[in-house]
C-alpha positions in Angstrom: 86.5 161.2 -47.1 88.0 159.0 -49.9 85.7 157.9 -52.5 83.9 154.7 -51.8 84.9 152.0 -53.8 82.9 150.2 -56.8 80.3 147.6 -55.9 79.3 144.6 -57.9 76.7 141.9 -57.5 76.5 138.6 -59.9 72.8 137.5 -59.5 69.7 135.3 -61.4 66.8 138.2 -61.8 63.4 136.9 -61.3 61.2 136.9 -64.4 58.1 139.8 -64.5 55.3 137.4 -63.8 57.5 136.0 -60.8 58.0 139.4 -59.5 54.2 140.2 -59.7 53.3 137.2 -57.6 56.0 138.2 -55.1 54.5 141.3 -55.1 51.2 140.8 -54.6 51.7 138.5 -51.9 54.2 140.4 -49.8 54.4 144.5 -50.2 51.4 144.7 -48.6 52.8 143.9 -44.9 54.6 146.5 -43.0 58.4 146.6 -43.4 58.6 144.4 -46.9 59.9 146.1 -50.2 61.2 145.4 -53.8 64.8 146.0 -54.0 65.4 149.0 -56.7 67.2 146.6 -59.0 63.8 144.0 -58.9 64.0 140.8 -57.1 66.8 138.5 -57.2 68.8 135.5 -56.0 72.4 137.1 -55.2 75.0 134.5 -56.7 78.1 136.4 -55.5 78.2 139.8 -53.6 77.7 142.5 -53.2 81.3 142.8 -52.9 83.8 145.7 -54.2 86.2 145.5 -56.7 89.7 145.0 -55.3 92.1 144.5 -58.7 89.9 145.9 -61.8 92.3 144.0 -64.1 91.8 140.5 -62.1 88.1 141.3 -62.4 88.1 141.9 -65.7 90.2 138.7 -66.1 87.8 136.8 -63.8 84.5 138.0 -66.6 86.3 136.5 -69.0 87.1 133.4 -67.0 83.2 133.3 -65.8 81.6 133.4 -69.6 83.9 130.5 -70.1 82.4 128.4 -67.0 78.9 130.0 -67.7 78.7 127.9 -70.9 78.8 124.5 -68.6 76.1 125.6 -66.6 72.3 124.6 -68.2 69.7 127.0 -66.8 68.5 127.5 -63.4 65.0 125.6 -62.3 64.6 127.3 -59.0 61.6 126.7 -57.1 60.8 129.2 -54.7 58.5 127.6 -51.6 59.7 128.5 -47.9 59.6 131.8 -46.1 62.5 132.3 -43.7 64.2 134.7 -41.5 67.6 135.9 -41.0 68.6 137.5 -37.6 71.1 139.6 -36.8 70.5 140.5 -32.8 66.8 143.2 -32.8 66.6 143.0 -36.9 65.1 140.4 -39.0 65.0 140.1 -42.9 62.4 137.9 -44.5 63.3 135.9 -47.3 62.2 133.2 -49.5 63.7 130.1 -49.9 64.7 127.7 -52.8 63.3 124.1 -52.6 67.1 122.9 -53.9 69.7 125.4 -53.6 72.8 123.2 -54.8 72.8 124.3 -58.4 73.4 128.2 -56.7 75.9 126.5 -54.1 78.1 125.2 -56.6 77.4 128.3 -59.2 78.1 130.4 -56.0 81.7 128.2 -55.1 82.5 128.2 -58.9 82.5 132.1 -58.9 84.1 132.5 -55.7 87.1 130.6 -57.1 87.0 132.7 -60.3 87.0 136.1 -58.3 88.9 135.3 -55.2 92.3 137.7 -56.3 89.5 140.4 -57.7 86.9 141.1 -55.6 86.5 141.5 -51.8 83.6 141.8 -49.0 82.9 145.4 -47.8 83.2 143.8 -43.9 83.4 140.8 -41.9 79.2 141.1 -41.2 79.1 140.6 -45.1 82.0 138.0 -45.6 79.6 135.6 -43.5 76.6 136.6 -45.4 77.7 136.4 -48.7 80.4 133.8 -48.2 80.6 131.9 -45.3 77.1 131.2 -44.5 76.0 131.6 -48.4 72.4 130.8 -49.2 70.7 131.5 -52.0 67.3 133.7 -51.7 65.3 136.1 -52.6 65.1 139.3 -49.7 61.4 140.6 -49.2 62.5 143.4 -46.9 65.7 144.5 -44.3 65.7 145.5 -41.2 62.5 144.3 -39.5 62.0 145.2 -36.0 60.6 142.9 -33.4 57.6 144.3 -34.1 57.5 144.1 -37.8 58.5 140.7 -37.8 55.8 139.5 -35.5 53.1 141.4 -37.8 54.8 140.5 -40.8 55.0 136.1 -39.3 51.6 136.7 -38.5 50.5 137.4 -42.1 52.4 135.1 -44.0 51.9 131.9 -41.8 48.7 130.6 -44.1 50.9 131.3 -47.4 51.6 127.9 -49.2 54.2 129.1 -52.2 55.5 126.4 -54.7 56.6 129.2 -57.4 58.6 128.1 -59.9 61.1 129.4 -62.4 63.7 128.9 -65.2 67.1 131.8 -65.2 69.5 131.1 -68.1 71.6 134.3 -67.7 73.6 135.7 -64.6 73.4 139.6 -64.5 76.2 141.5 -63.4 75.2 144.8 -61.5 77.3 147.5 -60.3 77.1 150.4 -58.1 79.3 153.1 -59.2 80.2 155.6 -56.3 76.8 157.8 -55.7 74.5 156.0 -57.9 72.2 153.5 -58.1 72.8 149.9 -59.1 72.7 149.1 -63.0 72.6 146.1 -64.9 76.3 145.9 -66.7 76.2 142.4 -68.5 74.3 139.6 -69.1 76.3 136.0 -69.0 74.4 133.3 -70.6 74.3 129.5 -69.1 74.1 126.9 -71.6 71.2 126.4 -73.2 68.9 123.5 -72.5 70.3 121.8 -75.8 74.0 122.5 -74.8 74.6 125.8 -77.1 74.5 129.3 -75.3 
């Protein structure tokens, strides 16, 4: 079996207290989990690294563009689901997602010669149908989903918080993701 390829993820990583609140309100129903990496809004990716010199062209490129970016406000406040035939994933939803729209286009343009989706299931996740969110569990069965609608329909969420760096995270064959770099956005009084 060849050697499976290195992933990479460019995403806005919620802040601790954010995290906690997630936390709290969520892990307790059946079939929701904290991703291993913490929760986060996924920016561009996962995808795998086609041309490691393009990529490495494209980081450069992408601090660059960063530096015209102020930080994020996101305010997280609907819970949705994704379906894909039986399985459901749970999400929550930012009140405006343009500013991750056009962060999302921006780096798609900057990548598009270095990076690559694993499949077509995940080119219309991550590229066609892009929406930016943060996944409180995968895979939900009918069952799951009914328990998990059921427990969440009386939460009113209006959570709000301010990102100014994207992370870049990678998965290295057989291991776990890792945090590799840290791109600022402008600062609020235009420096980064």
């Amino acid at each position: 079996m060849p050697p499976r390829p290195e992933r990479i993820l460019f995403a806005v990583r919620l802040e601790r207290k954010t995290e906690v609140l997630i936390e709290d309100s969520f892990l307790t129903i059946v079939g929701t989990t904290r991703p291993a990496m913490g929760y986060h809004i996924s920016v561009l990716g996962p995808a795998i690294i086609a041309h490691q010199d393009a990529f490495d062209q494209g980081i450069q490129r992408a601090s660059t563009l960063l530096k015209d970016y102020l930080p994020l406000y996101t305010v997280l406040n609907t819970i949705g689901t994704f379906r894909d035939g039986d399985i459901s994933t749970p999400y929550l939803g930012i009140a405006d997602p343009s500013p991750y729209i056009a962060l999302h286009n921006d780096l798609l343009e900057t990548f598009a010669e270095a990076v690559t989706p694993e499949s077509e299931q995940f080119r219309a996740w991550t590229i066609d149908q892009y929406m930016p969110h943060v996944t409180l569990g995968l895979g939900l069965s009918e069952a799951e989903m009914r328990e998990f609608t059921q427990r969440t329909q009386s939460i009113k969420l209006n959570v709000g918080f301010i990102s100014s760096t994207l992370s870049l995270l990678r998965q290295r064959q057989g291991s776990v993701w890792e945090n590799d770099l840290e791109l600022p956005l402008q600062s609020e009084t235009g420096e980064s």
